[in-house]
C-alpha positions as a printed Julia matrix, in Angstrom:
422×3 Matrix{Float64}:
  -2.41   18.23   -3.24
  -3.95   14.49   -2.33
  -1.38   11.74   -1.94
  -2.04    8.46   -1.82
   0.47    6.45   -0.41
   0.89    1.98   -1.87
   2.75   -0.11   -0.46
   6.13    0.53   -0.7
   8.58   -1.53   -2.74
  10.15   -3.47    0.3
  13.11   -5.48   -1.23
  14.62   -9.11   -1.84
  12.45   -9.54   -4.47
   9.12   -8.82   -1.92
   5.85   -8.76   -3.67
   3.18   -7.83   -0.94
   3.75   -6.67    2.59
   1.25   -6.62    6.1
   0.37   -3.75    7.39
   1.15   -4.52   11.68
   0.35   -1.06   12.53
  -1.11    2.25   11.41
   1.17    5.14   13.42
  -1.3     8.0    12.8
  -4.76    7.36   12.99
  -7.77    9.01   10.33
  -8.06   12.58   11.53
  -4.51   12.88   12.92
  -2.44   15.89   11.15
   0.75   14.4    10.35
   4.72   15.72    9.07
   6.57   14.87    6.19
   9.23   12.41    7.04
   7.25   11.3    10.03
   6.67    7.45   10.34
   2.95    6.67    8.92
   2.77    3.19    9.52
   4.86    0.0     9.98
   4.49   -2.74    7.36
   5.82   -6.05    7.58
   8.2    -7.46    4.93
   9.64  -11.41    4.28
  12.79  -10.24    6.31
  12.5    -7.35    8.56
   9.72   -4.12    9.62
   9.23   -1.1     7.64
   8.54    2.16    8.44
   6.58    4.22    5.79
   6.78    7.62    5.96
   4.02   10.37    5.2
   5.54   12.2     1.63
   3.78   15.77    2.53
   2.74   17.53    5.57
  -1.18   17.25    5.91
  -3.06   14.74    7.93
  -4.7    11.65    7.43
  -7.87   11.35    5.37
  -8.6     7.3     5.03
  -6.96    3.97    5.63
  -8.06    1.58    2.9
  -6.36   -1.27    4.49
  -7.27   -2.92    8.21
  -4.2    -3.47   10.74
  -3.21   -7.21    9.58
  -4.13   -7.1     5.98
  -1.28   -8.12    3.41
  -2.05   -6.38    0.51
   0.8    -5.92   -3.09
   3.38   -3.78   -3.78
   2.52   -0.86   -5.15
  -1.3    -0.92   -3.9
  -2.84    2.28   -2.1
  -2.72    2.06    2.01
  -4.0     6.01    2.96
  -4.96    8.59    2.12
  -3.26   11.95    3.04
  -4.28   15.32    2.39
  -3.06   18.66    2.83
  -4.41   20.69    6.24
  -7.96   22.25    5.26
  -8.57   19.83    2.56
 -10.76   17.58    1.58
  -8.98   14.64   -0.73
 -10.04   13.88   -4.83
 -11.51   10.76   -5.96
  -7.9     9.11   -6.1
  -8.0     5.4    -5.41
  -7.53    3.32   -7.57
  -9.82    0.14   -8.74
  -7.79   -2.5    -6.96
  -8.47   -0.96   -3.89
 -12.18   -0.36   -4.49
 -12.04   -3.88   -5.46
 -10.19   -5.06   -2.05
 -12.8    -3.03    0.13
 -15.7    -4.63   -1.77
 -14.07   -7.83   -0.27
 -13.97   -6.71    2.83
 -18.14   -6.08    2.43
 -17.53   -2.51    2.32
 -20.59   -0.53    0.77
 -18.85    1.59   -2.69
 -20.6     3.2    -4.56
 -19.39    4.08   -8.5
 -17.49    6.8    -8.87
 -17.12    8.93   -5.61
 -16.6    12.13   -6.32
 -15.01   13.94   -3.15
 -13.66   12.74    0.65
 -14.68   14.31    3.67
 -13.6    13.87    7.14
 -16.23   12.51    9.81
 -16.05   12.17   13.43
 -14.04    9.32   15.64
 -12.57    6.62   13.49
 -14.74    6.54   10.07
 -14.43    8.78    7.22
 -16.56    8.69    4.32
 -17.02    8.98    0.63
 -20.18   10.69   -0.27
 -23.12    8.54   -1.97
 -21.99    6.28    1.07
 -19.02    5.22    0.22
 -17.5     3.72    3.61
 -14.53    2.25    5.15
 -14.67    0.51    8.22
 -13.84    1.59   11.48
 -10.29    0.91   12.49
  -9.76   -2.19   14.51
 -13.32   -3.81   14.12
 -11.77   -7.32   12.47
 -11.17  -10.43   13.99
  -8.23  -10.63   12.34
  -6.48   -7.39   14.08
  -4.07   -8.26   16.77
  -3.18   -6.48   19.78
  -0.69   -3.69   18.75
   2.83   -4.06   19.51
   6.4    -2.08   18.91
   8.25   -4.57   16.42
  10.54   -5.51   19.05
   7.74   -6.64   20.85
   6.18   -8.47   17.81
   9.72  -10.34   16.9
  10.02  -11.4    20.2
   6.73  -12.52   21.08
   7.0   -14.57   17.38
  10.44  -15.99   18.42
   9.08  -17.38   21.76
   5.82  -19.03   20.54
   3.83  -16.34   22.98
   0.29  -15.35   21.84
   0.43  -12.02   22.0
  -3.45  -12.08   22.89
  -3.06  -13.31   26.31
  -1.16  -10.22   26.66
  -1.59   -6.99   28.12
  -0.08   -4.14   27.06
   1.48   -0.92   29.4
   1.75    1.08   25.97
  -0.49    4.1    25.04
  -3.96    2.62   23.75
  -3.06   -1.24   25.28
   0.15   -1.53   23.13
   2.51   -4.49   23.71
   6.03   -3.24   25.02
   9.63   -5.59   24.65
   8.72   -4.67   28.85
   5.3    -6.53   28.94
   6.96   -9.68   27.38
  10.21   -9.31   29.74
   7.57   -9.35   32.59
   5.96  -12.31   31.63
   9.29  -14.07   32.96
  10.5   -15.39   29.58
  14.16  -15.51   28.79
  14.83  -12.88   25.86
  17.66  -12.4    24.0
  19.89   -9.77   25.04
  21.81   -9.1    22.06
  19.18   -8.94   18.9
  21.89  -10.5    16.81
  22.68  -13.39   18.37
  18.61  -14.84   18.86
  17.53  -17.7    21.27
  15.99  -20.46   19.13
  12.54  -21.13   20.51
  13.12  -25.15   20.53
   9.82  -27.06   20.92
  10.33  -29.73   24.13
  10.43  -33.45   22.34
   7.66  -35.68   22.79
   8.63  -39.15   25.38
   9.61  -41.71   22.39
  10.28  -39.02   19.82
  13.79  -38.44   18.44
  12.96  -35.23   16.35
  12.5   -31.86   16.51
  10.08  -30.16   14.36
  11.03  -26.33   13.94
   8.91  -24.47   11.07
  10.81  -22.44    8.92
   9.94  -18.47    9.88
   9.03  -16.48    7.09
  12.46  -14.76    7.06
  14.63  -18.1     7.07
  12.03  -19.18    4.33
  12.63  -15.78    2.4
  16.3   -16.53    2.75
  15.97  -20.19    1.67
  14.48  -19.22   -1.55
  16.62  -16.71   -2.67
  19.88  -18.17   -1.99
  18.82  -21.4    -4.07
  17.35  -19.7    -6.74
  21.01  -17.72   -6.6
  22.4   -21.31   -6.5
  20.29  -22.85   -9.54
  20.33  -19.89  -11.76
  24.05  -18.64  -11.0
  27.66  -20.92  -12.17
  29.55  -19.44   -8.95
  33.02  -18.88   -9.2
  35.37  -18.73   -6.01
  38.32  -16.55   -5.96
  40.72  -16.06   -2.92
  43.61  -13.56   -2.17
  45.01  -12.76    1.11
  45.72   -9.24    1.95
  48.34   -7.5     4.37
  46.19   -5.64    6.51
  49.17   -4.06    8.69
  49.36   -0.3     6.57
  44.79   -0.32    7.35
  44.92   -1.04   10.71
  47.26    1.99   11.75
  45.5     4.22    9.33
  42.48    3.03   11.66
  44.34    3.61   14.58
  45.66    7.13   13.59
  42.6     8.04   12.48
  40.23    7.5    15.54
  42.71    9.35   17.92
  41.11   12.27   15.94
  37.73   11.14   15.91
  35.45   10.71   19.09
  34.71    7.56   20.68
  30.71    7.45   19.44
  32.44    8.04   15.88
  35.34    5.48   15.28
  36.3     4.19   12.43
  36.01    0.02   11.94
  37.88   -2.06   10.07
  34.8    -2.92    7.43
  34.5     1.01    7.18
  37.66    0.69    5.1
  36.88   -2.05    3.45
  34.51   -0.81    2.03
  35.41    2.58    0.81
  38.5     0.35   -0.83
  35.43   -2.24   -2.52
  33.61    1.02   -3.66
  36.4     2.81   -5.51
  37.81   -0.61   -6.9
  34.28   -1.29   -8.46
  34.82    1.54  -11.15
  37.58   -0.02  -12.62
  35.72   -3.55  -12.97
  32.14   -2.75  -13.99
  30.86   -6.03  -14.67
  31.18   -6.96  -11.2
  28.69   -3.8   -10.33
  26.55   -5.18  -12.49
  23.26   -7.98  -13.22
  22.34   -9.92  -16.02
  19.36   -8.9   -17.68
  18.0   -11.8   -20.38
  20.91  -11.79  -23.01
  22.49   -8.13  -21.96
  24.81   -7.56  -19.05
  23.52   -4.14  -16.83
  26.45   -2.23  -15.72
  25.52   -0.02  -12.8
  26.75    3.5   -12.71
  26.18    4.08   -9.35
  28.01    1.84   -6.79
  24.61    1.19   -3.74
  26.92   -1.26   -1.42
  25.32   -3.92    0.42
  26.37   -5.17    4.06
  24.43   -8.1     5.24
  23.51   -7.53    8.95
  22.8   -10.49   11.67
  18.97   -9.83   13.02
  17.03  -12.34   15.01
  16.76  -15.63   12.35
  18.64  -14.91    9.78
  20.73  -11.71    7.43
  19.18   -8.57    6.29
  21.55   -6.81    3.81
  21.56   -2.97    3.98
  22.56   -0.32    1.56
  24.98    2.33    1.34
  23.85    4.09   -1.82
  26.66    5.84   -3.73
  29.21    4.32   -1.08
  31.66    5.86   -3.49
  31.34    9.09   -3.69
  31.17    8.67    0.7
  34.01    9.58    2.88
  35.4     7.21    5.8
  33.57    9.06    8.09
  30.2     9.15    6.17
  30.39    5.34    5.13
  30.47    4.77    9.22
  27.72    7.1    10.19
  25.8     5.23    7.58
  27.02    1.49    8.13
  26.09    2.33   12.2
  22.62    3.87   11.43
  21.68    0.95    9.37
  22.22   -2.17   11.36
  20.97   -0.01   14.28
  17.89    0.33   12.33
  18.16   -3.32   11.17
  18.65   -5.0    14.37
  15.44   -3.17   16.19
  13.39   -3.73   13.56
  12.91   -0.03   12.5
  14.46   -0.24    8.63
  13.56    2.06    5.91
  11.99    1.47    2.39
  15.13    3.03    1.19
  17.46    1.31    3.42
  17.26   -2.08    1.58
  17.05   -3.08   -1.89
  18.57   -1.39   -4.99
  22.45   -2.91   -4.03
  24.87   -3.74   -6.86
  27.0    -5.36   -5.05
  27.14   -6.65   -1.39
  30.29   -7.09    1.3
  29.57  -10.35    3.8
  31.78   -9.42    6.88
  32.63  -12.17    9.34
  35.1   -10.49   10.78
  34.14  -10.63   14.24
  33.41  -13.96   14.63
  37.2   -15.31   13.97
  36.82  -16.79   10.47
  39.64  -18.32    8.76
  38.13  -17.7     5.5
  34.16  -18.54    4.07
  32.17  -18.19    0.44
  29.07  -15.86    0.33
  26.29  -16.66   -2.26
  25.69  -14.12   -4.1
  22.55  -11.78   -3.49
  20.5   -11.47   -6.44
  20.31   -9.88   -8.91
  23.91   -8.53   -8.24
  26.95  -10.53   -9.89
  29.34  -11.11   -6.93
  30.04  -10.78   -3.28
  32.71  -10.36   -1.39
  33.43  -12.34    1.66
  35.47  -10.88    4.54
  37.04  -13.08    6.85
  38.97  -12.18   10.28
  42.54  -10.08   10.62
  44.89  -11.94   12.38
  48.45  -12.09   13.45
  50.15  -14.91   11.61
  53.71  -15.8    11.0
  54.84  -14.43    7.73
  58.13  -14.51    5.52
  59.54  -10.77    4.31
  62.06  -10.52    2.54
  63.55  -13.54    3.3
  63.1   -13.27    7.13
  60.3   -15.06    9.55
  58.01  -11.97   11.17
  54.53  -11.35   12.59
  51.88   -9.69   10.39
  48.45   -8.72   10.03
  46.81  -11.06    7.51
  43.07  -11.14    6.23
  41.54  -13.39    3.7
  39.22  -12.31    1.63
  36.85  -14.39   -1.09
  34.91  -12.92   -4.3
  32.3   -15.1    -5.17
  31.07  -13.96   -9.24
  28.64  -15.11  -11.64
  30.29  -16.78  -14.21
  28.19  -15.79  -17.07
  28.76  -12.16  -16.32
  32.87  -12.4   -15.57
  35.35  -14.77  -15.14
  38.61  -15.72  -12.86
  40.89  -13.88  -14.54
  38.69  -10.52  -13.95
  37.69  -11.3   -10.39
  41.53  -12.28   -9.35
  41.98   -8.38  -11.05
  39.36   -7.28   -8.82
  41.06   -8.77   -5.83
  44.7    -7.55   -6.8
  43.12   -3.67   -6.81
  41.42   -4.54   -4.07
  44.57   -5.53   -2.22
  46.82   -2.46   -3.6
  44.42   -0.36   -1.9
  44.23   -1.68    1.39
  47.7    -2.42    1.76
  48.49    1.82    0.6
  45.57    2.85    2.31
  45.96    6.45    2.05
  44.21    6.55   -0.99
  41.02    6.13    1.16
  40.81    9.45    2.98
  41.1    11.65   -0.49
């Protein structure tokens, strides 16, 4: 059977995406679960991948075209078939923009040699890559980086199959690139002789970020709730554990945490929950965020049904993701749809911090660094592990008394952490 495949729903609230590159070309058989194309989102690169096995009948978008959510990029058939009349009107509309010949009501597809297919009575899309809009293409990596460093990726020229733009054609240009994706070098302009300022426009995912967290400002009363927590008992659980495990498949610190956030959630559903109009939504299903550093800015990732997830499983999962996140090569699937999101800074040696929370959820939990501090028990000065942690809520949804219950469950579970491997 025909299937057209739209734009996919991208996240944070993302109403149309660019299509950067088409993967499989008109003609080309192609494999469910294989990567179709690569669309570009407010905060990150998605790939889209091909729902059936079959191969590719039309594109009704150009490389470099933002089209909605939800609107019809290709065409896919099964092998041996021709497709039915399935596009809808929008996109008949957006070809006939593009001065596109349509005629009414096509009745069947059929392939046609090279790079155009056609709809009899002459319905026609262009050939791929005849716009003057189309850049060069280029692996995201490439694209970030040549974005980050103000290089026009038309002066160019790529090593890649078909001319594409490698990360290695931009590292040969001699440009300084970052070597660790999460920690970017700012491309600062050079100031002017006489000029005390720096203009540096906003990229579209520091804008994207800009706008959510001040709508989340404006529109949410935050509340700010702190409780320290011994983390002695979870770091030699950690330690005991990964003697078993392999080194490629330790155990971290935030793997516990949150395990312990997911199975404390059940017991306060309206902080897994949003605020619909007059009507709180509890969630039944616990989808964890975990906000991820990427070149610019956060991308949160999520760990759907983090609850019903072992240790191990929640770590396969939390690596895959900011892997995925960090080179650009994210899912549909692997953001939006979170009900509640963990903000780890850890790692950086962070006394203690407030997230904002990530709409439409109702609170977030910020994770600061485990550290050795002097502590009194029972009566006597000694060293222990010590982590703050702070649960920022929506005060229309909850209030302090419920979130400082949060945190106290929160705490009973980390600090008798064997409750996290059953």
């Amino acid at each position: 059977m025909t299937e057209i495949v739209p734009m996919p729903n991208l996240g944070f609230e993302t109403r149309e995406g660019k299509l950067i590159r088409m993967v499989v070309l008109e003609g080309q058989p192609i494999h469910k679960g294989q990567v179709l194309a690569e669309v570009e989102a407010d905060k990150a690169t998605v790939e889209v991948e091909s729902p059936i096995n079959g191969h590719v009948i039309t594109w009704l978008v150009q490389e470099g075209q933002t089209v909605a959510v939800g609107k019809d990029l290709v065409v896919i058939a099964p092998l041996g078939e021709t497709a039915e009349p399935l596009v809808d009107q929008a996109s008949l509309v957006s070809l006939q923009q593009k001065q596109v010949p349509v005629a009414p009501a096509p009745s069947t597809l059929v392939s046609r040699p090279a790079t155009m297919m056609q709809f009899e009575s002459n319905y026609t899309v262009a050939p791929i890559g005849e716009t003057q809009e189309t850049l060069p293409r280029m692996s995201p990596v490439a694209r970030r980086m040549a974005e980050e460093l103000g290089i026009d990726p038309r002066q160019i020229k790529g090593t890649g199959p078909h001319g594409r733009i490698l990360k290695q054609d931009l590292q040969n240009l001699g440009q300084v690139i970052p070597a660790q994706p999460n920690i970017p070098t700012p491309n600062l302009p050079v100031p002017t002789p006489g000029n005390d300022e720096i203009v540096v426009p906003l990229s579209k995912l520091r804008a994207t970020i800009g706008h959510r967290m001040a709508q989340s400002k404006a529109m949410m009363p935050h509340l700010y709730v702190t409780n320290t927590i011994d983390m002695g008992p979870a770091i030699e659980l950690r330690r005991q554990l990964n003697e078993l495990l392999d080194e490629d498949n330790t155990l971290s610190l935030n793997d516990l945490i949150m395990r312990a956030t997911a199975l404390t959630l059940h017991e306060f559903p309206n902080l897994n929950a949003s605020l619909r109009g007059d009507a709180i939504i509890h969630h039944t299903r616990v989808h964890l965020g975990m906000a991820v550093a990427v070149p610019n800015g956060l991308l949160t990732v999520v760990i759907r049904d983090c609850d019903t997830k072992s240790l191990k499983e929640i770590a396969s999962a939390t690596q895959q993701l900011a892997k995925r996140a960090r080179a650009g090569k994210i899912k549909p699937e692997d953001v939006g749809g979170s009900t509640f999101t963990i903000s780890n800074l850890g790692m950086f040696n962070i006394e203690s911090f407030a997230a904002i929370i990530n709409p439409p959820e109702s609170a977030i939990l910020g994770v600061s660094t485990a550290k050795q501090v002097p502590v009194v028990i029972n009566g006597s000065l000694a060293v222990g592990w010590r982590m703050l942690v702070t649960l920022s809520a929506d005060h229309r949804v909850t209030d302090g008394v419920e979130v400082a219950q949060f945190l106290q469950a929160l705490r009973q579970k980390l600090e008798k952490p064997l409750e996290l491997v059953l």
